[in-house]
LUMNU-786377 format. One record per residue (C-alpha): residue number from 1; residue in three letters; x, y, z. Coordinates in steps of 0.2 Angstrom, whole numbers. Layout:
{NUM, 'Ala', {X, Y, Z}}
...
This chain:
{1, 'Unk', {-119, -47, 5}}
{2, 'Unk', {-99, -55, 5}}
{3, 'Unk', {-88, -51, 16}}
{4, 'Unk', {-85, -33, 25}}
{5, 'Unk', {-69, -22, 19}}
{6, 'Unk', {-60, -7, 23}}
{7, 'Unk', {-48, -1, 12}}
{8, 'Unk', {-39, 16, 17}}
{9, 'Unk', {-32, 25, 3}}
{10, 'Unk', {-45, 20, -6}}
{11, 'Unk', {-47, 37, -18}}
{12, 'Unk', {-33, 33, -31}}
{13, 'Unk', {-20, 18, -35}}
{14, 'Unk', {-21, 2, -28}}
{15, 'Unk', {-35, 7, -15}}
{16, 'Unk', {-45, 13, -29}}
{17, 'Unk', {-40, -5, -38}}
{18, 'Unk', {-44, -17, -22}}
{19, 'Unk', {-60, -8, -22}}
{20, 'Unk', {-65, -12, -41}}
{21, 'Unk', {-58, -29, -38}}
{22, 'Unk', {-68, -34, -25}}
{23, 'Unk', {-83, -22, -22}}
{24, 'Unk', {-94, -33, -34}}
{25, 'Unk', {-94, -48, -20}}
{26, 'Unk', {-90, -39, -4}}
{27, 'Unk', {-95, -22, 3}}
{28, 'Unk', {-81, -12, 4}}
{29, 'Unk', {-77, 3, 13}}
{30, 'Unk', {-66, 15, 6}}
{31, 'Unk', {-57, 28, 16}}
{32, 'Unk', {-44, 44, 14}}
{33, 'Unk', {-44, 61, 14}}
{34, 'Unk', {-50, 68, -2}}
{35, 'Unk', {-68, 66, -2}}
{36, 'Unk', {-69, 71, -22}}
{37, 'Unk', {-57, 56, -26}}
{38, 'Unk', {-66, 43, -14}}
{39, 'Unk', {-84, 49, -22}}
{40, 'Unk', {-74, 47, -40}}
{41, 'Unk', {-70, 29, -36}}
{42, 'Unk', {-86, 27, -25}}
{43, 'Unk', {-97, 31, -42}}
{44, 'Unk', {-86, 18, -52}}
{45, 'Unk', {-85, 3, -40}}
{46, 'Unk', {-100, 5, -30}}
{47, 'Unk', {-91, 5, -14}}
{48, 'Unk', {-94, 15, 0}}
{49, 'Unk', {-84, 32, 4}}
{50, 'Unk', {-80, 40, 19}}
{51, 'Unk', {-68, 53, 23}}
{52, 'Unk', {-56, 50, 37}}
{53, 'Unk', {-39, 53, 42}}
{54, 'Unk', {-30, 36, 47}}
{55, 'Unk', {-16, 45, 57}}
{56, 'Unk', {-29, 51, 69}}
{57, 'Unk', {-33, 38, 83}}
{58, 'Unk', {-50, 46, 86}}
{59, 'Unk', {-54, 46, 69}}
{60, 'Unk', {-49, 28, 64}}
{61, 'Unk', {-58, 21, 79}}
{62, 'Unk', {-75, 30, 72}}
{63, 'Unk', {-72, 23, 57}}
{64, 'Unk', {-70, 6, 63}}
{65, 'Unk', {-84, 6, 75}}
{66, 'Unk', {-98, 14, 63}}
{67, 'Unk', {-93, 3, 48}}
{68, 'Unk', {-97, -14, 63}}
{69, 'Unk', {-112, -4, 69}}
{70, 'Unk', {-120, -2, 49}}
{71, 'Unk', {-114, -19, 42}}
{72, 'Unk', {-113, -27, 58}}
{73, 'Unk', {-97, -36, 56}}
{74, 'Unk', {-78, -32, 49}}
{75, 'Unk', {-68, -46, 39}}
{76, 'Unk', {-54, -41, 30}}
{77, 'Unk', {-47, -23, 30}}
{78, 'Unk', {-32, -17, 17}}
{79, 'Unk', {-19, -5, 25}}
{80, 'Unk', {-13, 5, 9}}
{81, 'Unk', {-14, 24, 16}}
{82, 'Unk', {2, 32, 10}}
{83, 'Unk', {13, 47, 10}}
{84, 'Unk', {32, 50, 2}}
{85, 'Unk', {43, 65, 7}}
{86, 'Unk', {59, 64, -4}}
{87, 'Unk', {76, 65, 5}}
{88, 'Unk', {91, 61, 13}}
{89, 'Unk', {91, 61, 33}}
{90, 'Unk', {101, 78, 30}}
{91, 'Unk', {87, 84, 17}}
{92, 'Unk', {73, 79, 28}}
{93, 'Unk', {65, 90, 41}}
{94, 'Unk', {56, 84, 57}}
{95, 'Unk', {40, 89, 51}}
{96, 'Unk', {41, 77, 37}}
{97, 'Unk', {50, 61, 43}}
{98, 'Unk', {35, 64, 56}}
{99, 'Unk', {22, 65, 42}}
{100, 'Unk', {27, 51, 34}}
{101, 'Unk', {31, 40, 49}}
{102, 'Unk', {9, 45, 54}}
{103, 'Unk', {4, 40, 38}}
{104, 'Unk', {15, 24, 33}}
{105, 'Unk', {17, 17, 50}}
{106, 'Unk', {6, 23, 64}}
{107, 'Unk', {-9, 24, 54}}
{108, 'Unk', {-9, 5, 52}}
{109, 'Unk', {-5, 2, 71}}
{110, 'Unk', {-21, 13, 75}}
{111, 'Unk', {-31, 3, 62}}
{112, 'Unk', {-25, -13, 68}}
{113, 'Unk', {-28, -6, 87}}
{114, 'Unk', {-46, -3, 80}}
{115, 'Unk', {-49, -18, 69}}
{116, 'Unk', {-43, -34, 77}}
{117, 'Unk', {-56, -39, 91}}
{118, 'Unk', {-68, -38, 75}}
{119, 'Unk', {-57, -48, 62}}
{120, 'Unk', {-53, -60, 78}}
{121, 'Unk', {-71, -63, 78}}
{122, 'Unk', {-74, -65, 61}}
{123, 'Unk', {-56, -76, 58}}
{124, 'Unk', {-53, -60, 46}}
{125, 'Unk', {-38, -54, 35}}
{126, 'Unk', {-26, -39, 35}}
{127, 'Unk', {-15, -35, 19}}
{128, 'Unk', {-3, -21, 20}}
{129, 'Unk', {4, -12, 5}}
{130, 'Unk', {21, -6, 9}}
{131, 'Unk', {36, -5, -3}}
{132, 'Unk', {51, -14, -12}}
{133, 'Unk', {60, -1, -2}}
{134, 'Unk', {56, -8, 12}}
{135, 'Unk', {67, -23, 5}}
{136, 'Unk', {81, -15, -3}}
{137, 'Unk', {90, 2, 1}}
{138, 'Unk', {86, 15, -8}}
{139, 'Unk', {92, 32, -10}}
{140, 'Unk', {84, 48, -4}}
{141, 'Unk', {68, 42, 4}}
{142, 'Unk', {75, 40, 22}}
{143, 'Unk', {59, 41, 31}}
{144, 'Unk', {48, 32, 18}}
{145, 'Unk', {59, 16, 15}}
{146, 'Unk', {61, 16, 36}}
{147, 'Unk', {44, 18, 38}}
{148, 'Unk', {38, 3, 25}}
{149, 'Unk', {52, -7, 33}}
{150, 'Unk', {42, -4, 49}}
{151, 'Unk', {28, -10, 44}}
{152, 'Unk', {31, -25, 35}}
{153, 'Unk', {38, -30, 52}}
{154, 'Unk', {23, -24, 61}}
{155, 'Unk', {10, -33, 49}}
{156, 'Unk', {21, -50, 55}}
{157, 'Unk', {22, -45, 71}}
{158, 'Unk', {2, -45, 69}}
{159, 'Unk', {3, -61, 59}}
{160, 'Unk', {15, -70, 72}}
{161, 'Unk', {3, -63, 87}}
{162, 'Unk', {-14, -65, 82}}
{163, 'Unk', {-13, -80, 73}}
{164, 'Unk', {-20, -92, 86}}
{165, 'Unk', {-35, -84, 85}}
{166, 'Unk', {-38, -85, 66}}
{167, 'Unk', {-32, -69, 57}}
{168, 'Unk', {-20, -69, 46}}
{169, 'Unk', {-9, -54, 41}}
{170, 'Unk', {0, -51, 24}}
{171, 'Unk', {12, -37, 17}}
{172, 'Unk', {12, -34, -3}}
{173, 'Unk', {27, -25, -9}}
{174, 'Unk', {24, -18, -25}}
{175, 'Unk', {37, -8, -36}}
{176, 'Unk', {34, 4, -49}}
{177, 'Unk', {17, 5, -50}}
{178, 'Unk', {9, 17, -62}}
{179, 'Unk', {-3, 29, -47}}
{180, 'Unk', {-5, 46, -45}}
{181, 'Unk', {12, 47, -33}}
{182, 'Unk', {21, 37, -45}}
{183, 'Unk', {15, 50, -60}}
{184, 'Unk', {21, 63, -51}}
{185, 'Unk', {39, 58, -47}}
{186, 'Unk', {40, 51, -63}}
{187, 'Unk', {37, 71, -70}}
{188, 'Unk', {49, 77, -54}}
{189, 'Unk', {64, 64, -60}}
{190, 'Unk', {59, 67, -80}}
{191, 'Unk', {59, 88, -78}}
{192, 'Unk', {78, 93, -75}}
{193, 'Unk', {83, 83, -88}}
{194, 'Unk', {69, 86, -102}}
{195, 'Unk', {59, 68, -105}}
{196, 'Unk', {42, 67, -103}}
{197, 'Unk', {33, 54, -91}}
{198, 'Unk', {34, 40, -103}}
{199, 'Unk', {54, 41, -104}}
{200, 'Unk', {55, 45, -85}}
{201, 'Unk', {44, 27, -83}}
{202, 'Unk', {56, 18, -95}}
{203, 'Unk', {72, 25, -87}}
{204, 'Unk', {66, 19, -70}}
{205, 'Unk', {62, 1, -76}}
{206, 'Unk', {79, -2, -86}}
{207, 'Unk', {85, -15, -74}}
{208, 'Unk', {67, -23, -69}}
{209, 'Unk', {66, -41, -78}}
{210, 'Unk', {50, -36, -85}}
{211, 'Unk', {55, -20, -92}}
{212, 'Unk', {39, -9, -88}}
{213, 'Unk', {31, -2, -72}}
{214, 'Unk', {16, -13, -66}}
{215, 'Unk', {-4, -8, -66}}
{216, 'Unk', {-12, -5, -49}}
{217, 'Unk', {-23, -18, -54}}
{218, 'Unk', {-8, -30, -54}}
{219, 'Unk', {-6, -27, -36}}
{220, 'Unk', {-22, -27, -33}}
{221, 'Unk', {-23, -45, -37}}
{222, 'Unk', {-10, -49, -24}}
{223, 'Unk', {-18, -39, -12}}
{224, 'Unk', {-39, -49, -15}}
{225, 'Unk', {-29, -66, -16}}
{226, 'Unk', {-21, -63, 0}}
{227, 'Unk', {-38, -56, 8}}
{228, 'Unk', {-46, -71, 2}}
{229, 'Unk', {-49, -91, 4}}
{230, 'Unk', {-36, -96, -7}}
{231, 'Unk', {-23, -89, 3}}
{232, 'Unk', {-31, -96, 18}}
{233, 'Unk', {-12, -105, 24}}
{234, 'Unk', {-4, -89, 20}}
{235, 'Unk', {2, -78, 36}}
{236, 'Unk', {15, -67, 37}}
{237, 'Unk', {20, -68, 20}}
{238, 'Unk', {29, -54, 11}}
{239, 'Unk', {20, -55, -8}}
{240, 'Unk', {35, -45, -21}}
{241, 'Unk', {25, -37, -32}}
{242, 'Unk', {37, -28, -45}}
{243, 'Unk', {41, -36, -59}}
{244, 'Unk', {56, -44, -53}}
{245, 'Unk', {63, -27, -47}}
{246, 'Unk', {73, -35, -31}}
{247, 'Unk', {81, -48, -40}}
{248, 'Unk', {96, -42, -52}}
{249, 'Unk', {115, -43, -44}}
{250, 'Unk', {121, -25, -44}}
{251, 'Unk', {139, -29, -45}}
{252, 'Unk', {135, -39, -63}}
{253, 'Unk', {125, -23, -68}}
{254, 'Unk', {139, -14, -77}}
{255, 'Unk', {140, -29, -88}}
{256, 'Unk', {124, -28, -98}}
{257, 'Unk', {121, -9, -98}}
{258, 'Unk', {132, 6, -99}}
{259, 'Unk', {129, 22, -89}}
{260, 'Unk', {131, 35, -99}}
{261, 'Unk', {129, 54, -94}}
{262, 'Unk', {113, 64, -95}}
């Protein structure tokens, strides 16, 4: 047997695509709330399923401690657990800037909490998937783009603190990426105005470089290289993952395209 992973978020996306990618060398522990989806990916990848909730301390230190326990060591764990609740700070209610604040940000503080006397001994990795958001201002997702900036700063904080003692921590930052979430805003954004999934996807990329969403098994290769020896002088890095989405000036916009009304 490889190395020992867990993956949270592990039932759809780019959990589901970290565990394909790597369950073939490594035993890998995936980890989420719907037990179906996890036994779906689970019967595909051969990794391992267990339901958990990763905004619950108790639940996450169980986790941790019976995956050490079966397999007897932990060496690379992949934060990817997320949540998005649309809206403005006017739109949003308490209950779901909390919710998302759980699942984005805490839960990768409890997993940490949990995982790092384990990766310390093993000189172990952590990747954690947040968001261009969390690098550029977008509008409406308040409490999803603050709480993927907070963890891209907490995984440094992790990389700058736990260094010394051999673990590395890395953030991937993808952008459109075709998941289950992804799908289902495209049909939100595409509904009022009458275009299907595919036209919602291509109005959404128009300024990306690349012109198309990415494949969660483009991120997924980010996330395995930064798990693994190759990326062994890599700590604290933040890995853009979205087809150059970050890059265009918007004041030079207007010069290539015209905004015309729906």
């Amino acid at each position: 047997m490889g190395r020992v992973l867990i993956v949270t978020g592990g039932g759809s996306g780019i959990g589901a695509a970290v565990a394909r990618g790597a369950a073939a060398d490594d035993h890998v522990v995936i980890c989420g709330r719907r037990k179906e989806a996890l036994e779906r990916v689970a019967a595909d990848s051969g990794a391992e399923p267990r339901v958990c909730d990763v905004a619950s301390p108790g639940a996450v230190a169980e986790l941790v401690e019976d995956v050490v326990a079966a397999h007897g060591r932990l060496d690379g764990v992949v934060a990817n657990a997320g949540a998005l609740r649309n809206g403005a700070v006017l739109d949003l209610s308490p209950q779901d800037w909390q919710l998302t604040i759980d699942t984005n940000l805490t839960s990768v503080f409890l997993l940490a909490k949990a995982a790092l006397p384990h990766l310390i001994e093993a000189r172990g990795s952590l990747v954690a998937v947040s968001s261009v958001a969390a690098l550029r201002v977008p509008t409406g997702v308040a409490a999803y783009a603050t709480s993927k900036a907070g963890l891209t700063m907490l995984t440094q904080t992790i990389a700058a603190d736990y260094g010394p003692r051999g673990v590395r921590a890395n953030v991937v930052c993808p952008g459109w990426i075709r998941t289950e979430m992804s799908d289902r805003e495209m049909e939100e954004f595409g509904a009022p105005h009458g275009i299907g999934r595919e036209e919602a996807y291509e109005e959404v990329t128009r300024l990306v470089p690349q012109r198309r969403a990415g494949t969660p098994e483009e991120a997924a290769a980010a996330v395995l290289w930064l798990l693994g020896p190759e990326a062994s002088y890599v700590n604290g890095a933040v890995l853009s993952v979205d087809g150059g989405t970050a890059l265009p000036d918007p004041g030079t916009v207007p010069f290539e395209f015209q905004i015309r009304p729906r």
